[in-house]
DRENNU-582623 format. One line per 3 residues: number of its first residue (from 1); their letters; for each residue x, y, z of C-alpha. Coordinates in nm, 4 decimals. Last residue first. Example, Ala and Ser with C-alpha at 12.3 -4.5 7.8 and 13.67 -1.06 7.14 Angstrom:
// residues 2
2	SA	1.3670,-0.1060,0.7140; 1.2300,-0.4500,0.7800 .
This chain:
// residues 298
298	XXX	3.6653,1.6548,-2.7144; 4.0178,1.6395,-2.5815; 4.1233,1.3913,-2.3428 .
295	XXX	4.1923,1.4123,-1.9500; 3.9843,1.7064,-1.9054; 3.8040,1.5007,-1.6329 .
292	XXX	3.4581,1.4824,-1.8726; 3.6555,1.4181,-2.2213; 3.8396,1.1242,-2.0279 .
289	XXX	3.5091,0.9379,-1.9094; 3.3650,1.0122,-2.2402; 3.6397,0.8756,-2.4056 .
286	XXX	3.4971,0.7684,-2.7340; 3.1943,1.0425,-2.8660; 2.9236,1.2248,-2.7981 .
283	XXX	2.9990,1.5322,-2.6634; 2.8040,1.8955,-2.6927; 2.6591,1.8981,-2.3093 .
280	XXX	3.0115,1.7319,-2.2263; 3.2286,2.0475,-2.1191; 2.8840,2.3139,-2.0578 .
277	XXX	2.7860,2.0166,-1.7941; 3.1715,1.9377,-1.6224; 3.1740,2.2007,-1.3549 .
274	XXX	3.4388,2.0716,-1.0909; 3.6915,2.3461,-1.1543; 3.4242,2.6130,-1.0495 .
271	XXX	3.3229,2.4420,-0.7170; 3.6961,2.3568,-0.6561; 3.8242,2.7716,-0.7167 .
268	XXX	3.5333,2.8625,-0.4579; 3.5785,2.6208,-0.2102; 4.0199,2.7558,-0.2060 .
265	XXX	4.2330,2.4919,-0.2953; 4.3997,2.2385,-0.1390; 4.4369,1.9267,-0.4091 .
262	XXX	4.3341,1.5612,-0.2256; 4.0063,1.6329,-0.1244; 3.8409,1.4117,0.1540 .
259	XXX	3.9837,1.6586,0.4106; 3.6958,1.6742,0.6278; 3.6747,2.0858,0.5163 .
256	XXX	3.6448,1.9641,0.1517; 3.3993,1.7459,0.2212; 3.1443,1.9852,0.4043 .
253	XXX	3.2238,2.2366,0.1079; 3.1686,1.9647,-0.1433; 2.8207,1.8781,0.0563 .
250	XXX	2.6672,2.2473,0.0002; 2.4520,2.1255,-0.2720; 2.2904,1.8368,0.0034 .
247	XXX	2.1625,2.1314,0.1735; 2.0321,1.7754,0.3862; 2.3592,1.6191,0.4422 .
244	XXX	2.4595,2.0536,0.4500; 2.3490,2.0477,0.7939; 2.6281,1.8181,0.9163 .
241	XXX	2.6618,1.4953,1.1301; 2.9862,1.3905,1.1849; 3.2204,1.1567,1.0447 .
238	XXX	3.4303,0.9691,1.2875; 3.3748,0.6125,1.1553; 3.5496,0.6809,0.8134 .
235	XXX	3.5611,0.4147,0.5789; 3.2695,0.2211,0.6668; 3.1185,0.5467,0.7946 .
232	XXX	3.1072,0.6537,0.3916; 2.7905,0.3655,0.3602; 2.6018,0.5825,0.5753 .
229	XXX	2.6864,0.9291,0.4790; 2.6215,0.7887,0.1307; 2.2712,0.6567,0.2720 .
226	XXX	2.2461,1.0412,0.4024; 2.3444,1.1787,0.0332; 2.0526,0.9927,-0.2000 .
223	XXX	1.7855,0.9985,0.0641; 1.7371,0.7605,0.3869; 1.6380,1.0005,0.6747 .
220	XXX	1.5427,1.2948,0.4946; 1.3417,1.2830,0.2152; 1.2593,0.8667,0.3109 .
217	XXX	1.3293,0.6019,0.0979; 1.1936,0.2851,0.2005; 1.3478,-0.0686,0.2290 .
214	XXX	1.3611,-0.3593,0.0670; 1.5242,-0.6839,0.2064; 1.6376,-0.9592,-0.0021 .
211	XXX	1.7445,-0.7274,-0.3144; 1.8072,-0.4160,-0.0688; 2.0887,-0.6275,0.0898 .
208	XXX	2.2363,-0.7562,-0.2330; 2.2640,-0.3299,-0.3742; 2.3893,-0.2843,0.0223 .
205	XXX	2.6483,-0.5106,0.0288; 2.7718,-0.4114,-0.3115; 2.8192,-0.0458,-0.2229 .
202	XXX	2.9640,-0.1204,0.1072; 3.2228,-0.2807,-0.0800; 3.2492,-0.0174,-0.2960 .
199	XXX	3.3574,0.2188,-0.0210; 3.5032,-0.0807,0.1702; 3.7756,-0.0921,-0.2026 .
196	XXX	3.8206,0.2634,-0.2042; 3.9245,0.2915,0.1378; 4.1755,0.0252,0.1441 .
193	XXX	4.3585,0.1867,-0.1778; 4.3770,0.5177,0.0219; 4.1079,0.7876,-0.0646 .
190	XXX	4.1215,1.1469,-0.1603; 3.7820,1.1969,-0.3521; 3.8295,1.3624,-0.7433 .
187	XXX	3.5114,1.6044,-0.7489; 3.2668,1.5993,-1.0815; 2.9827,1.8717,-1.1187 .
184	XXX	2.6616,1.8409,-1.2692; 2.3816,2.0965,-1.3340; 2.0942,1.9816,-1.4288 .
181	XXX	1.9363,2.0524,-1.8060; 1.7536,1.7310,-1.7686; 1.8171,1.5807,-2.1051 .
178	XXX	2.1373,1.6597,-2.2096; 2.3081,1.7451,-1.8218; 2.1088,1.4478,-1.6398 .
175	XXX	2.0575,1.1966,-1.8558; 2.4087,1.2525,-2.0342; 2.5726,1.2401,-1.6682 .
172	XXX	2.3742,0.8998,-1.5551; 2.3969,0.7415,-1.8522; 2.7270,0.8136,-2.0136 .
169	XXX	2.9247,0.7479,-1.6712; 2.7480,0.3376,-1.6526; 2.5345,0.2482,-1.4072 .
166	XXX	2.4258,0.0737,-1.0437; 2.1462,0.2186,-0.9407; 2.0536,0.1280,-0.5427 .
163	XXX	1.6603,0.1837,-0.4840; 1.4596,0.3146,-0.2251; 1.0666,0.2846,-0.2201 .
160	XXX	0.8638,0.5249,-0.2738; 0.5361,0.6271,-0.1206; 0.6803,0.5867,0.2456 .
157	XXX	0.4896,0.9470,0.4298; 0.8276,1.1749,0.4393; 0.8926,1.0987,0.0220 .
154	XXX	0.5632,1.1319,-0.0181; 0.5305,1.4584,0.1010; 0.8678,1.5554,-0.1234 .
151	XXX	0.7552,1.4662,-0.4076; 0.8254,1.2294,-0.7514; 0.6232,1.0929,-1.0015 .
148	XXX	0.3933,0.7877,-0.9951; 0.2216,0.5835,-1.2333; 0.4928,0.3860,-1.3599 .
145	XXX	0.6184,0.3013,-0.9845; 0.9035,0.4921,-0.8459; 1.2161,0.3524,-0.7248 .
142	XXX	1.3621,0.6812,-0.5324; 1.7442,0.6949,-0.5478; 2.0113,0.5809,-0.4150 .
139	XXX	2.3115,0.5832,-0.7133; 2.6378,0.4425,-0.8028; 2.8617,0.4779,-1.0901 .
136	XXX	3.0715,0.2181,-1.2716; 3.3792,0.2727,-1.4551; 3.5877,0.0710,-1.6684 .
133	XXX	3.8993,0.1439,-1.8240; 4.1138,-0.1461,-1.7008; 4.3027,0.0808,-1.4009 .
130	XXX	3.9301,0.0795,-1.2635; 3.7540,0.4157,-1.1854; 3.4803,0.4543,-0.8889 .
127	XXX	3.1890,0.6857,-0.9810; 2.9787,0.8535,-0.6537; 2.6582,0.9727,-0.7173 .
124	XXX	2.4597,1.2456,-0.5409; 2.1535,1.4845,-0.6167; 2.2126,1.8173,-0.4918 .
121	XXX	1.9669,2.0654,-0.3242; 2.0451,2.3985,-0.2452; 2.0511,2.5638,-0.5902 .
118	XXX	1.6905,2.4507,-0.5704; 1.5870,2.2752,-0.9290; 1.7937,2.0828,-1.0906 .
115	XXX	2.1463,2.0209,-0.9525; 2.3543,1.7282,-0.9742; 2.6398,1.6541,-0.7635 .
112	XXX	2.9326,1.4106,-0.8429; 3.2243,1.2552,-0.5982; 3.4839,1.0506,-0.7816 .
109	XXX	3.6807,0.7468,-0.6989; 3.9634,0.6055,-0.8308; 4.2236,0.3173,-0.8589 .
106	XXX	4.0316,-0.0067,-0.7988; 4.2511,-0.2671,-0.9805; 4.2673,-0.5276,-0.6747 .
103	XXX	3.8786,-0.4695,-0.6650; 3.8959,-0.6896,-1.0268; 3.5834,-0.5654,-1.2203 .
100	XXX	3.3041,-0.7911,-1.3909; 2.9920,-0.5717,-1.5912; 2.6690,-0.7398,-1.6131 .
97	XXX	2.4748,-0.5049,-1.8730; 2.0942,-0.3553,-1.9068; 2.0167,-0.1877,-2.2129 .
94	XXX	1.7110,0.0888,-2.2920; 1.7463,0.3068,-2.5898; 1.5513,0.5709,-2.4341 .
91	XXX	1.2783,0.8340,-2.3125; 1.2096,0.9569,-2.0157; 1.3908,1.2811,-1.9971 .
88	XXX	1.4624,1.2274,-2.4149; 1.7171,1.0868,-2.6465; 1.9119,0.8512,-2.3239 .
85	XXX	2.1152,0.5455,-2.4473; 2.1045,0.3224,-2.1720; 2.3419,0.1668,-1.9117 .
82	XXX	2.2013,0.0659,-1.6635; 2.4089,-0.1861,-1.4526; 2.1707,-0.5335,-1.3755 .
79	XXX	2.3945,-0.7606,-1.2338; 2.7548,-0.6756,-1.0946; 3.0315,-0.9297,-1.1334 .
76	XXX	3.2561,-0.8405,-0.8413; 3.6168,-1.0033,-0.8378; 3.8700,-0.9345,-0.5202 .
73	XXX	3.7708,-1.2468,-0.3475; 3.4780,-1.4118,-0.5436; 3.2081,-1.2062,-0.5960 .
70	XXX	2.7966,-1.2144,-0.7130; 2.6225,-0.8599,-0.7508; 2.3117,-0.6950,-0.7487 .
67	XXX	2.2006,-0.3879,-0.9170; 1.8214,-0.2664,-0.8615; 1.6042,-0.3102,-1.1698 .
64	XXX	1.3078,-0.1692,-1.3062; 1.4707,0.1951,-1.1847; 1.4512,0.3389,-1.5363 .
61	XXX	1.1487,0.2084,-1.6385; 0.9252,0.3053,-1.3317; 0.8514,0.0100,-1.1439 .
58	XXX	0.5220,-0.2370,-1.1564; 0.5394,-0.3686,-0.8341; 0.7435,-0.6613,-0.7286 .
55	XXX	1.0324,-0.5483,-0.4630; 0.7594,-0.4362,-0.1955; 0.8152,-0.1510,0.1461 .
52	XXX	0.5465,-0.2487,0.4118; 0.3080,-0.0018,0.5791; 0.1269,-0.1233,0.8297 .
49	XXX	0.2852,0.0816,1.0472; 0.1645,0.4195,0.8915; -0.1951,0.3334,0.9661 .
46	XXX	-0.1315,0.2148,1.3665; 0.0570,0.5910,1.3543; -0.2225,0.7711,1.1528 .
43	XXX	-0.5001,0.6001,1.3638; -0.3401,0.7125,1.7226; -0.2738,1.0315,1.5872 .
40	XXX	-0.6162,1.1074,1.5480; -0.7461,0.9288,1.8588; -0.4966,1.1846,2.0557 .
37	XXX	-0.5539,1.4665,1.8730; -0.9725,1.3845,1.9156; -0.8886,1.3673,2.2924 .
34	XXX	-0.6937,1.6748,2.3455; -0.9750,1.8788,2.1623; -1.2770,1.7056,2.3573 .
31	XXX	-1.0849,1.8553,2.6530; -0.9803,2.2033,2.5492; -1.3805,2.2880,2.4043 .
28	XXX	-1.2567,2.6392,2.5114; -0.9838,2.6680,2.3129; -0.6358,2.5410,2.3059 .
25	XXX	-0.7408,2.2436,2.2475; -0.9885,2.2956,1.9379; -0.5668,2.4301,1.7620 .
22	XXX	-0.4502,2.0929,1.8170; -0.7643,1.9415,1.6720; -0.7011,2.1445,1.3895 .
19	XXX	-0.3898,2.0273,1.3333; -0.5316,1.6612,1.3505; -0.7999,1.7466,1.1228 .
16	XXX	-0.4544,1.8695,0.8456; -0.2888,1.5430,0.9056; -0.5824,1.3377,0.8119 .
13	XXX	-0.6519,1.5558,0.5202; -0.3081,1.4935,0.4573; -0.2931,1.1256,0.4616 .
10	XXX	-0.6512,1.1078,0.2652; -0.4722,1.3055,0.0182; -0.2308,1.0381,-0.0278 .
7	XXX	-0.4899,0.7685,-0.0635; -0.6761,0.9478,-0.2678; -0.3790,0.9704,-0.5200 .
4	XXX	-0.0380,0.7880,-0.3950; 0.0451,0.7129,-0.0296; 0.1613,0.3267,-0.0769 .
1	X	0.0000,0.0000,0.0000 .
């Protein structure tokens, strides 16, 4: 059961007699006020409980499948990596790989944000680089159903569920800087060899975790950058807590000042740097991945 149509406005009407129920107790009828609130809340909560998060509804295209991934030592095979030719916001060529990498080759890993609407709010995705060429990008997002689209009630009231992307550098940064018109940036992340490899690990563990047991997405307690904030623990147990996991557009500031960058530099002069969008808007050729970094020319 999820909070879509009347459901959903049920939830808010619900919400909105409970408000006013508040307000009946702080006036004269103070009594019968407290006691509706009370009954009210009482419903919602039993009501929100039942709520259980599903793996076999009818999913939005582009989140039909969740990556998985079978291993042997320092080899991952990953299941189900998107990796689709995008002509449209929700429209493409669609193709989904199993891609094999060798953790012993791990050599990179790269932070990217993706703005669309508030210039506060970032989308996050993390790439990792293999000495072979490959790259594979990860991504928590919302698993919609066809007939839903995102918001942000829904995300606070379990609508969506949560899913882990697993794809390749053309799709996710051509969807989102062709199509989308977002605003992308790509930060190089100062790890160790043994970082890199729990940061994927954790990556993997939670792609197989989500396939037994689903979970929900939530706007602010299990969104794209505070299941990052999660996974990045592995790696660095003395992370705090910081305003800008939710100003998730602010994170590269919150990074920089952890020390996850390798290059000092002053916010301002990383922020620029890291624009790739007006780079790759007009590419569409061989060596994406090194057209993006500067590494090759256009």
């Amino acid at each position: 059961m999820h909070l879509t149509g009347a459901v959903l406005i049920t939830a808010q009407a619900t919400l909105a007699i409970a408000g006013l129920a508040a307000v009946l107790a702080h006036s004269r009828a103070r009594r019968w006020g407290w006691c509706v609130a009370a009954a009210l809340t009482i419903c919602v909560m039993g009501w929100y409980a039942t709520l259980k998060p599903q793996s076999d509804l009818d999913w939005a295209f582009d989140v039909a499948r969740s990556v998985t991934a079978d291993q042997s030592g320092e080899i991952v095979t990953l299941r189900n990596v998107r990796d689709f030719d995008w002509y449209g916001v929700s429209e493409a060529k669609e193709r989904w790989v199993s891609r094999t990498v060798d953790l012993s080759q791990l050599q990179s890993v790269d932070m990217l944000t993706s703005v669309w609407d508030s210039p506060d709010i970032a989308h996050l995705l993390v790439s990792f680089g293999f000495s072979d060429g490959q790259r594979i990008v990860f991504s928590v997002e919302t698993r919609k159903e066809t007939h839903e689209t995102f918001n942000v009630t829904g995300g606070f009231f379990r609508q969506f569920e949560l899913v882990l992307l697993a794809t390749t550098e053309e799709d996710a940064i051509k969807l989102r800087t062709n199509h989308r018109q977002e605003d992308v940036r790509l930060y190089p992340l100062n790890l160790n060899a043994m970082q890199r490899r729990d940061l994927f690990q954790s990556y993997v563990d939670l792609g197989n975790d989500l396939a037994q047991t689903p979970r929900f997405y939530n706007t602010v307690t299990a969104n794209c950058t505070t299941t990052v904030y999660k996974l990045a623990q592995v790696i660095a147990p003395g992370l705090k807590l910081d305003w800008r996991l939710v100003a998730s557009a602010h994170l590269p500031a919150y990074v920089d000042r952890m020390g996850g960058f390798a290059e000092p530099m002053p916010i301002e002069d990383r922020l620029m740097r890291a624009k790739i969008t007006d780079r790759v808007k007009a590419y569409d050729g061989p060596h994406y991945s090194q057209v993006i970094r500067g590494l090759a020319q256009p």
